[in-house]
C-alpha positions in Angstrom: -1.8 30.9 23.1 -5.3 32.1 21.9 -7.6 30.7 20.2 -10.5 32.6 18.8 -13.8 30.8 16.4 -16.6 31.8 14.4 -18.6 29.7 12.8 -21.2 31.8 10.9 -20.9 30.8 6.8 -20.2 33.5 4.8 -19.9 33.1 0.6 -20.2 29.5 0.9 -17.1 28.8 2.9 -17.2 28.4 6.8 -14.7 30.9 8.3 -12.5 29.6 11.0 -10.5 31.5 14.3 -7.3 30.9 14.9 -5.1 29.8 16.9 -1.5 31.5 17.7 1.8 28.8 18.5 5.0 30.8 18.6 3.2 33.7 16.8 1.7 32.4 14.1 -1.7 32.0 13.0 -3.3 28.6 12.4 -6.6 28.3 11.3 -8.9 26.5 13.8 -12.6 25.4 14.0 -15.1 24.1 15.8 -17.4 21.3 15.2 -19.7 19.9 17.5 -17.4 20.4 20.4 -14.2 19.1 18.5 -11.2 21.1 17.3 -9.8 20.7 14.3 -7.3 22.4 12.3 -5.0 22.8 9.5 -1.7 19.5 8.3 0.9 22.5 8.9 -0.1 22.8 12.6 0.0 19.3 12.6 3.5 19.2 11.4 4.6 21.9 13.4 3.6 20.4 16.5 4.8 16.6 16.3 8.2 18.6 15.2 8.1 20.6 18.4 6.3 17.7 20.3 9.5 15.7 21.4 11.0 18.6 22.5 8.4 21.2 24.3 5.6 19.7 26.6 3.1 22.4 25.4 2.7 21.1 21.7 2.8 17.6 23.1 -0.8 18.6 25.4 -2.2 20.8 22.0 -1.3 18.5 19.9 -4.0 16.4 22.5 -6.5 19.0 21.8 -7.4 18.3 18.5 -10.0 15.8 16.8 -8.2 16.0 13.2 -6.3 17.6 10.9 -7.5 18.7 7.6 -5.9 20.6 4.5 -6.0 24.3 4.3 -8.5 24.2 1.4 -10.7 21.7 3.7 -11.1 23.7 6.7 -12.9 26.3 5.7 -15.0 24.6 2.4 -16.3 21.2 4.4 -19.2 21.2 6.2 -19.4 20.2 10.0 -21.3 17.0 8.9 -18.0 16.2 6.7 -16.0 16.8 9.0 -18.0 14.6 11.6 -17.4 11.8 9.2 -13.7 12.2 9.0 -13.7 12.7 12.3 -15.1 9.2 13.5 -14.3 7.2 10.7 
């Protein structure tokens, strides 16, 4: 797996790294120390959870899941909120 972030705002959106499971890309970002990343890692990961230890531990990893739209347009300060509501 590897993981790679940016977090310089470019065109009003914040751009994200990624991170690779099984050779895909997910979209991944930082915030304030906290990971957070996209509902279809999310999925993918409780699916694979039960069955391989590694998604079980990165499923661990991250603070929250957002929607692929919400990734890259919410600011860190929104995603704080969601984060410790």
């Amino acid at each position: 797996m590897r993981t790679e972030v940016n977090q310089t705002r470019i065109n009003g959106k914040y751009p994200t790294g990624s991170v690779y499971y099984f050779g895909i890309a997910y979209p991944v970002r930082e915030v304030d120390g906290y990971k957070v990343s996209t509902e279809r890692l999310e999925a993918r990961l409780e699916f694979d959870g039960s069955l391989l230890m590694e998604a079980a531990g990165m499923l661990e990893e991250f603070a929250c899941f957002l929607s692929d739209e919400d990734i890259h347009a919410l600011s860190d300060k929104e995603i704080l909120e969601i984060i410790h509501s």
